[in-house]
ROSETOR-622649 format. One record per residue: x, z, y of N, C-alpha, C in turn. Coordinates in steps of 0.001 Angstrom, whole numbers, plus 500000, padded with zeros to 6 digits. Example, Ala and Ser with C-alpha at 12.3 -4.5 7.8 and 13.67 -1.06 7.14 Angstrom:
2
R    n.x    n.z    n.y   ca.x   ca.z   ca.y    c.x    c.z    c.y
R 513190 507800 494310 512300 507800 495500 513200 507800 496700
R 512850 507080 497750 513670 507140 498940 512900 507870 500030
***
This chain:
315
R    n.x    n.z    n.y   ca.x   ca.z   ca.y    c.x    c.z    c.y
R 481503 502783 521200 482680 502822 520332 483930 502405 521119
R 484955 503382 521038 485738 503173 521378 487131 502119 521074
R 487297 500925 521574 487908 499422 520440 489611 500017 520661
R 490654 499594 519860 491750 500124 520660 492565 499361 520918
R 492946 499624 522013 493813 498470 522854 494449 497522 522361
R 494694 496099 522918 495516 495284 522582 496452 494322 523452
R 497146 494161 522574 498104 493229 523585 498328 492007 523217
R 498128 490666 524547 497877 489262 523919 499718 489247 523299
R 500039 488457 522506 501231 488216 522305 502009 487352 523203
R 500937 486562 523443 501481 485498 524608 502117 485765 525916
R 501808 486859 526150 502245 487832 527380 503502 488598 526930
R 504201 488468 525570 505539 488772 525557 506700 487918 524734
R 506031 486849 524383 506658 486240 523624 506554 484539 524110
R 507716 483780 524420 507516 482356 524685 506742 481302 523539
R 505835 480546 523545 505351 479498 523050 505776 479291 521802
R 507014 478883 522144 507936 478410 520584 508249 480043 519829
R 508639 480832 520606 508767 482149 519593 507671 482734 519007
R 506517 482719 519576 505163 482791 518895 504594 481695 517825
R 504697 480459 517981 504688 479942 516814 505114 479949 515411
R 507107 480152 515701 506920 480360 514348 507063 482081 514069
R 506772 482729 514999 506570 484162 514138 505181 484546 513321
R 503909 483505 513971 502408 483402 513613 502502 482656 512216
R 503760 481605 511944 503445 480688 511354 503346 480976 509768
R 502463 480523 509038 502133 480742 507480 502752 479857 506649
R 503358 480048 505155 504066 479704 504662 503487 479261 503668
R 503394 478413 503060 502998 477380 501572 503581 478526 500004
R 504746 479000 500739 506124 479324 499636 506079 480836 499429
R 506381 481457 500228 506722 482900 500645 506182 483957 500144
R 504862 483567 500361 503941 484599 499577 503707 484545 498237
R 503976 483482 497997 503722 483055 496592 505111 483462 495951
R 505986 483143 496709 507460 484072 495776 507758 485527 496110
R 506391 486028 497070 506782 487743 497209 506022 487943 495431
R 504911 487794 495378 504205 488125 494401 504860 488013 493390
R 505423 486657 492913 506561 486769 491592 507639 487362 491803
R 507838 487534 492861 508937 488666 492961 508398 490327 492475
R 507618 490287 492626 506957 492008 492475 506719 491739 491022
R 505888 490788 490494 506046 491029 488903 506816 490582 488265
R 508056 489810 488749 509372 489796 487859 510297 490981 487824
R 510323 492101 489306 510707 492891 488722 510225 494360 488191
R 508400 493913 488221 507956 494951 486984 508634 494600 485769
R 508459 493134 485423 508720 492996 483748 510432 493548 483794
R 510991 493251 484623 512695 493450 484258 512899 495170 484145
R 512558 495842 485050 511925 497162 485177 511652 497937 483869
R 510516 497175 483199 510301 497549 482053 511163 496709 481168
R 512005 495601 480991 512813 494712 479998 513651 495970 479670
R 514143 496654 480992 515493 497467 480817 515393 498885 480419
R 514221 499695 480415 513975 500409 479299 513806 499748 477768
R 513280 498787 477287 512660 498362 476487 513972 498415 475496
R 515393 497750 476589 516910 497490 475911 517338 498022 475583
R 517361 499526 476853 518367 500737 476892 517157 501802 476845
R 516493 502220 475694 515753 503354 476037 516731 505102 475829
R 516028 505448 477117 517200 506487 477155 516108 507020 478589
R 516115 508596 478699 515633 508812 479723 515700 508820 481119
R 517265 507983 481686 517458 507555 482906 517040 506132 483020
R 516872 505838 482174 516491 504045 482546 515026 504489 482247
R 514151 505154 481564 512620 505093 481796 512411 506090 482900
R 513318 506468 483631 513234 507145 485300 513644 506251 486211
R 514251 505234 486301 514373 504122 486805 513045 502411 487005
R 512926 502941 485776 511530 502061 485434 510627 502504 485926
R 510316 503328 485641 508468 504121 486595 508757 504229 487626
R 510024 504253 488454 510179 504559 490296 509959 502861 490449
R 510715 502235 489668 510577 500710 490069 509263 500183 490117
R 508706 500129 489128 507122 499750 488888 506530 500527 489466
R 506399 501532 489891 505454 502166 490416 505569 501727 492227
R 506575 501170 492720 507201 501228 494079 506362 498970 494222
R 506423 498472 492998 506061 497242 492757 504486 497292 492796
R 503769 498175 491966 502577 498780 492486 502133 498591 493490
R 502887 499561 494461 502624 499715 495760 502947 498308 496311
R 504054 497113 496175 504540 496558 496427 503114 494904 496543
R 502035 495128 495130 501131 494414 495170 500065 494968 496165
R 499530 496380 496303 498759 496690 497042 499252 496180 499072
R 500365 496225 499040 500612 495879 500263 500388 494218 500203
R 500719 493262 499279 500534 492113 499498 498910 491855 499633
R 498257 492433 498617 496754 492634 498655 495884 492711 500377
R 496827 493878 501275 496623 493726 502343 497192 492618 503581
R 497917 492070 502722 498808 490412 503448 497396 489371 503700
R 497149 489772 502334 496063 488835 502030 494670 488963 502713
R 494599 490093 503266 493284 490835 504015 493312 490074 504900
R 494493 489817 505512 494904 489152 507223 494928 487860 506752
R 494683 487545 505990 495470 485624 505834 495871 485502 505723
R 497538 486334 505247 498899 486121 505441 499449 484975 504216
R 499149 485825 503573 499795 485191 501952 500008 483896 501459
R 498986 483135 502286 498905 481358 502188 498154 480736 503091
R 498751 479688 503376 497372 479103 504605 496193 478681 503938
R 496144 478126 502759 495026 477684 502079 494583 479200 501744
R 493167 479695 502573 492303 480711 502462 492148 481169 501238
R 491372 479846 500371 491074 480280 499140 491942 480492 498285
R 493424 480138 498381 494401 480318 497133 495239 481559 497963
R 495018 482113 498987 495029 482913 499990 494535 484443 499040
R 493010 483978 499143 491992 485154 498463 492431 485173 496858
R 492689 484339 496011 492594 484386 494925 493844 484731 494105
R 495340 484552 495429 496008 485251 494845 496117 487086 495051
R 495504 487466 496059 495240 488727 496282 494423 489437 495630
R 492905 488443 495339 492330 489339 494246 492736 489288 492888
R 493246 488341 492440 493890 488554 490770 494952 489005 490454
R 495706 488691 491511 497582 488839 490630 498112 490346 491934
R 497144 490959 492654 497453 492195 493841 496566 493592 493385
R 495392 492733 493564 494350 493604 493794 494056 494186 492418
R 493254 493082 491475 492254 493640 490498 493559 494352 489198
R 494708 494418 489397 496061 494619 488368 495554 496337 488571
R 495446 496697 490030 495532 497984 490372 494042 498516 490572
R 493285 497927 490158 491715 498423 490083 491404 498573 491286
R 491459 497558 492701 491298 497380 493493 490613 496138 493955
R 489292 496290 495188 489014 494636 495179 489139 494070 496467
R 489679 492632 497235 489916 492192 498232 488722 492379 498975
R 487953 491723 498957 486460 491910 499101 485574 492994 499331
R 485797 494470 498675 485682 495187 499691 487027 495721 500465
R 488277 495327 500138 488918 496290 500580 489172 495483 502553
R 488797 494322 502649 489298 493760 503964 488315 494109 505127
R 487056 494339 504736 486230 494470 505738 486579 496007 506571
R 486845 496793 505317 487339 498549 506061 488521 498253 506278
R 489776 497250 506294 491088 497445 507166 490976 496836 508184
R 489858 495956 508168 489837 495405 509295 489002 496132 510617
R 488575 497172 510212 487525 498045 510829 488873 499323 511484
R 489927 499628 510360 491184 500267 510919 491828 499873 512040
R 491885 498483 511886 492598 497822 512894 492193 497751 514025
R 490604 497437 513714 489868 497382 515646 489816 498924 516143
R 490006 500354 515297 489664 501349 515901 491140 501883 515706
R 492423 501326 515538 493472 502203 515145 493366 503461 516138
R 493644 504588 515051 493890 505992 515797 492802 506071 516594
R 491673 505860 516798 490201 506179 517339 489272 506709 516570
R 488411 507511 517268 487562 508002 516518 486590 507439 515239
R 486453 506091 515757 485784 505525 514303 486858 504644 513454
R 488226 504936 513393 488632 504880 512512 488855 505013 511581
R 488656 504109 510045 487995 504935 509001 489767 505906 508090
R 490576 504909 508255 492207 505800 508185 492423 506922 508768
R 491591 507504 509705 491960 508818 510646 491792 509552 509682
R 491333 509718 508544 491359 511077 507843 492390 511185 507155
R 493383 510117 507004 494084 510553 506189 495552 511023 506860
R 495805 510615 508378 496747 511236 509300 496191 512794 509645
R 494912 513153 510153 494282 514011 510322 495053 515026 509865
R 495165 515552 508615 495880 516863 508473 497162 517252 508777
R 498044 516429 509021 498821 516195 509704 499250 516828 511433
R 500482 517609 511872 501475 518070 510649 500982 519136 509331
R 501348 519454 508514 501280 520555 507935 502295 521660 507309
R 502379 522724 506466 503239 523130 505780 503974 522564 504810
R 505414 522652 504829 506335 522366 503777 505461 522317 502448
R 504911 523942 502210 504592 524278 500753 503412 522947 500642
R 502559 522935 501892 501347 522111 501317 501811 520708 501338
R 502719 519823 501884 503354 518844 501235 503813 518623 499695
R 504547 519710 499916 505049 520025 498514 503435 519881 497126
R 503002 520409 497596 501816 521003 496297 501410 519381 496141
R 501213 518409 497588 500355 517342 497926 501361 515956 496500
R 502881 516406 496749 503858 515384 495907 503740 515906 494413
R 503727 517337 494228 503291 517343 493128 502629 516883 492361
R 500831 517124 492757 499661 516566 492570 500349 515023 492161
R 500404 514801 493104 500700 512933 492923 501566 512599 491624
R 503073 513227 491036 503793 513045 490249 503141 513685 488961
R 502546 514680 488891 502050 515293 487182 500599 514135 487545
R 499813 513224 488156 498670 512311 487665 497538 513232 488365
R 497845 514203 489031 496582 514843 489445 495938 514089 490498
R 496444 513349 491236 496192 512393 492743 495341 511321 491354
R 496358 510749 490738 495443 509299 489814 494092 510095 489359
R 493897 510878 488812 492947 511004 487444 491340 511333 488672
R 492189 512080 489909 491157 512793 490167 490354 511278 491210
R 491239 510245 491618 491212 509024 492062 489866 508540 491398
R 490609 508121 490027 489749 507368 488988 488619 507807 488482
R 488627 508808 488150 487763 509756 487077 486845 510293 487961
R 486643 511056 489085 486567 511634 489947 484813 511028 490433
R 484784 509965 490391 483526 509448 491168 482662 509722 489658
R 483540 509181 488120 482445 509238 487146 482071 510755 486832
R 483362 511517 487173 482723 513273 486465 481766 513623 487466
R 481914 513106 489104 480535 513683 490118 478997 512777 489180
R 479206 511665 488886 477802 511103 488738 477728 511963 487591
R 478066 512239 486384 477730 512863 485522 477191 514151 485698
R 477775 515114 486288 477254 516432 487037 475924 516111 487527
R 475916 515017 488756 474576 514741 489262 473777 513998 488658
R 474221 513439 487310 472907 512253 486891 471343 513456 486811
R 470236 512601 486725 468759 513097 486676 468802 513685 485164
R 468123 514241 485494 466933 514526 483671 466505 513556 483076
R 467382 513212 482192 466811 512319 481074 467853 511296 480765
R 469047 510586 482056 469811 509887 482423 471052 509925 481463
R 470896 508668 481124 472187 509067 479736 473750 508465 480221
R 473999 509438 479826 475911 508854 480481 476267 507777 480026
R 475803 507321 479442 476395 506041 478825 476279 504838 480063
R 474942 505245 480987 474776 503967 481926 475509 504829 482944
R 476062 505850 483285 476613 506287 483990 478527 505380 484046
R 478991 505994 482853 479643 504951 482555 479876 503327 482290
R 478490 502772 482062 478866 501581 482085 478810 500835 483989
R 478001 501631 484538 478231 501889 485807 479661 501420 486439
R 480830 502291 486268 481607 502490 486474 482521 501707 486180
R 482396 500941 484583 483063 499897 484253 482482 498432 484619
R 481258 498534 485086 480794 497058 485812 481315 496997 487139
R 481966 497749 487703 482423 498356 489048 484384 497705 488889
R 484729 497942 487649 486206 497912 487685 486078 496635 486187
R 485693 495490 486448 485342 494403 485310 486638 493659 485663
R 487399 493161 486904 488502 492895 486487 489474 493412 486433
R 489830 494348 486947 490701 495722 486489 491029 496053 484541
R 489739 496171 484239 489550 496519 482771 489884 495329 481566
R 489798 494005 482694 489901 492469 481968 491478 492144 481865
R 492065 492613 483034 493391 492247 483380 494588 493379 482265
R 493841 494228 482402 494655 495532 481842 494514 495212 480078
R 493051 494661 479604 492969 494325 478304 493797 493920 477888
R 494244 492259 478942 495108 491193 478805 496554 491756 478248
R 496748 492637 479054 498230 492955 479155 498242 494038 478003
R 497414 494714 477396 497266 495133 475966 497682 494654 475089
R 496742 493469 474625 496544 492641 473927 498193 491729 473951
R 498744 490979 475210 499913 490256 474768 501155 491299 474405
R 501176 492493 474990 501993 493490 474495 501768 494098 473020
R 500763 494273 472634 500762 494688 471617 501216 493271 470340
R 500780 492268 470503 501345 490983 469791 502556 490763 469775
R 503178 491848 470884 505008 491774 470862 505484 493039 469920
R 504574 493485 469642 504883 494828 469171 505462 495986 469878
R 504788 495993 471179 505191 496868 472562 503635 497544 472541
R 502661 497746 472258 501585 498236 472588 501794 499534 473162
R 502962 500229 472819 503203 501728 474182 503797 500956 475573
R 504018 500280 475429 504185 500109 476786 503284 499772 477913
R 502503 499241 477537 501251 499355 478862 500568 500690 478889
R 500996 501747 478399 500890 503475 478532 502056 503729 479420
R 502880 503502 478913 504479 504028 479081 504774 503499 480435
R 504728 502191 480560 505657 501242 481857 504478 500805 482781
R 503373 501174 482402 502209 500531 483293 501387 501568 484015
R 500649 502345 483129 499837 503632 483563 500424 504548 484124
R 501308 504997 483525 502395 506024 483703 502955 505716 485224
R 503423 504576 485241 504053 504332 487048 502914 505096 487970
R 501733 504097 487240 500346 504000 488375 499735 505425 488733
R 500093 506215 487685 499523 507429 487735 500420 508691 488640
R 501638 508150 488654 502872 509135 489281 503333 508476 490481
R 504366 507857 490450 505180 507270 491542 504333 506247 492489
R 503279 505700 492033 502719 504660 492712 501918 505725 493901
R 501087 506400 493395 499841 508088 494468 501398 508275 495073
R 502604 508405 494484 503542 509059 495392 503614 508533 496786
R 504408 507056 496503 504964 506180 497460 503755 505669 498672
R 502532 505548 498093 501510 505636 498532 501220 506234 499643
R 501372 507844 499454 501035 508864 500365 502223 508920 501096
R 503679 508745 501199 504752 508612 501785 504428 507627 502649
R 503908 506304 502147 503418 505283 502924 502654 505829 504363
R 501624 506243 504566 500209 506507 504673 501043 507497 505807
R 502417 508156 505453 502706 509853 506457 503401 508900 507612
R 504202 508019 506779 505414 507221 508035 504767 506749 508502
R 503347 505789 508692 502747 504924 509034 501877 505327 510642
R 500900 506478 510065 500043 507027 511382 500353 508577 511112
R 500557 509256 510824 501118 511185 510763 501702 511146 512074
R 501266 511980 512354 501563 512838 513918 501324 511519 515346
R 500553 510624 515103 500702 509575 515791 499182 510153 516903
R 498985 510347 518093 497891 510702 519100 496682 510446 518634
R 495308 511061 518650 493915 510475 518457 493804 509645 519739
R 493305 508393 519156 492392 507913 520903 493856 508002 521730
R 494995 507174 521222 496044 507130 521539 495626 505638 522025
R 495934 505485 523819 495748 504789 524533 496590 503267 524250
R 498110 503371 524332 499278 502220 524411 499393 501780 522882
R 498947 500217 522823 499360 499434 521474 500608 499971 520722
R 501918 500133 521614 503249 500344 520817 503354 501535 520237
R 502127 502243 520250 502047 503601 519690 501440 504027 518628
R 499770 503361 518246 499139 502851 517469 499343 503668 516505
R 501125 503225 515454 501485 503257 514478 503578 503292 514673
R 503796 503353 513401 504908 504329 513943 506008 503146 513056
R 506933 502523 513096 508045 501893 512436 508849 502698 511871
R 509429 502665 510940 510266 503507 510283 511629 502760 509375
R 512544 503079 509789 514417 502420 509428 513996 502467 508252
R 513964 501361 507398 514163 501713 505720 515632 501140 504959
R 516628 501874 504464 517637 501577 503873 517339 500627 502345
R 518594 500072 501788 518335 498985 501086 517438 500459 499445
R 517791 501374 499690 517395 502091 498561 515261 502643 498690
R 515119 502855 500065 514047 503115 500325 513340 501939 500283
R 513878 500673 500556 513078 499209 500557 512957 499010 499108
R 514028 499737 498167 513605 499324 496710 512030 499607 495940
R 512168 501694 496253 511683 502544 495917 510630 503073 497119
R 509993 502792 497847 509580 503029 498732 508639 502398 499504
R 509314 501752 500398 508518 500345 501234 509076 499482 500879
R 508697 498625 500271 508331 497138 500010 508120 496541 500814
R 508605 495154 500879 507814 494021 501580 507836 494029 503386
R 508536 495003 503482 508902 494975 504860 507258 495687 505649
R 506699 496806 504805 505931 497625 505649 506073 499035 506400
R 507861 499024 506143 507848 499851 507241 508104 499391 508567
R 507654 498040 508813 507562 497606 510092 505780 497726 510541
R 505454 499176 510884 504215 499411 510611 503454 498407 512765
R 504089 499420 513088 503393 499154 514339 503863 497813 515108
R 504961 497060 514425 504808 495399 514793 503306 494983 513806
R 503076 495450 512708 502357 494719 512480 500591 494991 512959
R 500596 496157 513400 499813 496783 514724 499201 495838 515780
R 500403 495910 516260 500772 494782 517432 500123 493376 517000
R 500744 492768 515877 500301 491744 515779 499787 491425 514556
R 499036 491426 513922 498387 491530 512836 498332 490746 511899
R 498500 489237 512681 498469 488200 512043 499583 487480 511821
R 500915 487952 511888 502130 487836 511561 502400 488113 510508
R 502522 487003 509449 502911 487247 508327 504325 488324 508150
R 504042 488982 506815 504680 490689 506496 506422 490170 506827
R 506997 488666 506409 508222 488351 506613 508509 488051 507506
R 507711 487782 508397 508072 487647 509807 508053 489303 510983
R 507926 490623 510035 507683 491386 511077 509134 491581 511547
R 510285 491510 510349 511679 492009 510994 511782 491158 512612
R 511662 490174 512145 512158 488962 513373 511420 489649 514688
R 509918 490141 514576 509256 490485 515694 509992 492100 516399
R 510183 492665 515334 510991 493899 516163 512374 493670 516568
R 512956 492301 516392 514767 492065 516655 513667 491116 518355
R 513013 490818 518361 512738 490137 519540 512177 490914 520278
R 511512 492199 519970 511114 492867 520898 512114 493651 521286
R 512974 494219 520655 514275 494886 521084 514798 494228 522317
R 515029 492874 521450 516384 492006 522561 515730 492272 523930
R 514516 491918 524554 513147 492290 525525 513066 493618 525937
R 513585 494487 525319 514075 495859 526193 512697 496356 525825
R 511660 496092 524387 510171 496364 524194 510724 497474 523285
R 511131 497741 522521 511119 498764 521674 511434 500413 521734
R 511700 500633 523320 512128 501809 523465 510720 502997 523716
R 509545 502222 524420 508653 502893 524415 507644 502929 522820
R 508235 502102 521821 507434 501939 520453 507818 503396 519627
R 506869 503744 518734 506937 504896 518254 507632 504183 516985
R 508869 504825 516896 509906 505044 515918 510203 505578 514901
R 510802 505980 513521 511423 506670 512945 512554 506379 512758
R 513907 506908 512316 515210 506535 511549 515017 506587 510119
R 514184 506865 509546 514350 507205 507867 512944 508095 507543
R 512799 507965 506008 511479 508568 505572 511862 510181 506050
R 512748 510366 505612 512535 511742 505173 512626 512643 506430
R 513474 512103 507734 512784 512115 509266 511128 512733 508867
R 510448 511349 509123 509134 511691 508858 508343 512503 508249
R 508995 512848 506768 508268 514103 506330 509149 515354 506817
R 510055 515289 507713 510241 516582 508302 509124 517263 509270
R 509264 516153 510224 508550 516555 510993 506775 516387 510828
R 506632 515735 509500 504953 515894 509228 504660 517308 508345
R 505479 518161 508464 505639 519071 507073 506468 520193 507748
R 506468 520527 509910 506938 520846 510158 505923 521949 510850
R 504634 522375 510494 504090 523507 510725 504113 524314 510660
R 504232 526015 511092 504640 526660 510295 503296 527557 509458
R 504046 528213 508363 503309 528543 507381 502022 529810 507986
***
């Protein structure tokens, strides 16, 4: 197996500048997270005030971009980032990141961490999803579609229970097929109850349809797969040099809203160094700059750069 390269940090960074760029925060993580669900709830407060169909188009890009915004902390948390205390580390990633979005820490760290030792190598388990990459305009196009009408969510979710059903045996009753499926997503289904249940006691019960599902099902598969193109798309197989890995990408204050979160379009500092908490990656690319390091690092200026040229095949 092929491992992929690395670089000690210590070999570019002095003592004291490696400390506190490594260093973990008591605070930080714990106010990214209330930051992501204070401004789901405000997100949704401001349809709730002004309903009108530009503010519930404002709301689902927001929440759905906050979405994404927990799944990236979820992966903070993969690395250790989120808190130095491990366990309040793990437990804010699996409850208030992970299980919101029917996702679990637990399996999800062992396969990023398996990304990380093979980035862009053959047993990388992420290579399939750069893989098609570049492609056609139209098949981008069809790919954002899918994602915005729920075809990316349903076929996500649903998708593993309509195969077992097709394949259950003779005799096999769907019912354990399904309960299958829901012993599989128990805090997902617990968390989502929750937020039923206190919404509907407000007399909001459309809104965990409206401001919750609705994001998750559209804009969240969107930003997602936008994620996923800037990140490794068009980036070498069995691409030899660390600074290449993965690709950085300029995000403006509107794309950091709606877009990348949390400072992950600092993809290939965090490549580089893995264990640098997500607020410390700006600082690591202003120090690798000043160091004359960033000219050989694979770059973008802006998303939509990126889906040019991932979407620049011809037909």
């Amino acid at each position: 197996m092929a491992v992929a390269a690395r670089i000690k940090p210590q070999e570019l960074f002095a003592p004291e500048e490696w400390a506190r760029l490594s260093a973990r925060s008591s605070w930080r993580g714990i106010a990214m997270v209330a930051h992501a669900w204070g401004v789901i709830l405000a997100a949704g407060a401001l349809f709730v005030i002004w309903p009108n169909p530009l503010t519930y188009l404002v709301a689902v890009m927001l929440i759905g971009a906050r979405q994404l915004g927990l799944a990236i902390l979820m992966h903070e948390t993969a690395h250790g980032g989120l808190h130095p205390n491990l366990k309040l580390n793990d437990w804010l990633g699996e409850w208030l990141c992970a299980a919101p979005l029917g996702a679990s820490l637990s399996s999800y760290r062992p396969y990023h961490l398996t990304h990380h030792k093979f980035a862009q190598q053959a047993e990388d388990p992420d290579l399939v999803l750069s893989a098609p990459f570049p492609t056609t305009r139209a098949s981008l196009r069809r790919k954002i579609v899918r994602d915005l009408t729920g075809q990316t969510f349903f076929k996500q979710r649903l998708g593993p229970i309509i195969a077992g059903l097709k394949q259950r045996g003779h005799g096999q009753a769907p019912g354990a097929i399904f309960a299958r499926a829901a012993a599989g997503q128990k805090r997902f289904l617990l968390i989502n109850l929750a937020m039923l249940v206190v919404l509907s006691a407000a007399g909001l019960w459309w809104a965990w349809l409206a401001l919750w599902i609705v994001p998750m099902a559209t804009w969240f598969p969107l930003v997602t797969r936008l994620r996923n193109i800037a990140e490794h798309a068009l980036v070498a197989k069995d691409e030899p040099d660390p600074f290449r890995h993965a690709r950085t990408t300029r995000a403006n204050w509107l794309e950091r809203a709606l877009v990348a979160p949390y400072h992950v379009n600092f993809h290939a500092e965090h490549h580089l160094f893995m264990h640098v908490p997500c607020w410390n990656l700006p600082r690591a690319h202003r120090l690798l700059r000043e160091k004359g390091l960033t000219e050989g690092m694979l770059t973008a200026p802006g998303y939509l750069t990126v889906l040019k040229a991932a979407s620049g095949k011809a037909a």
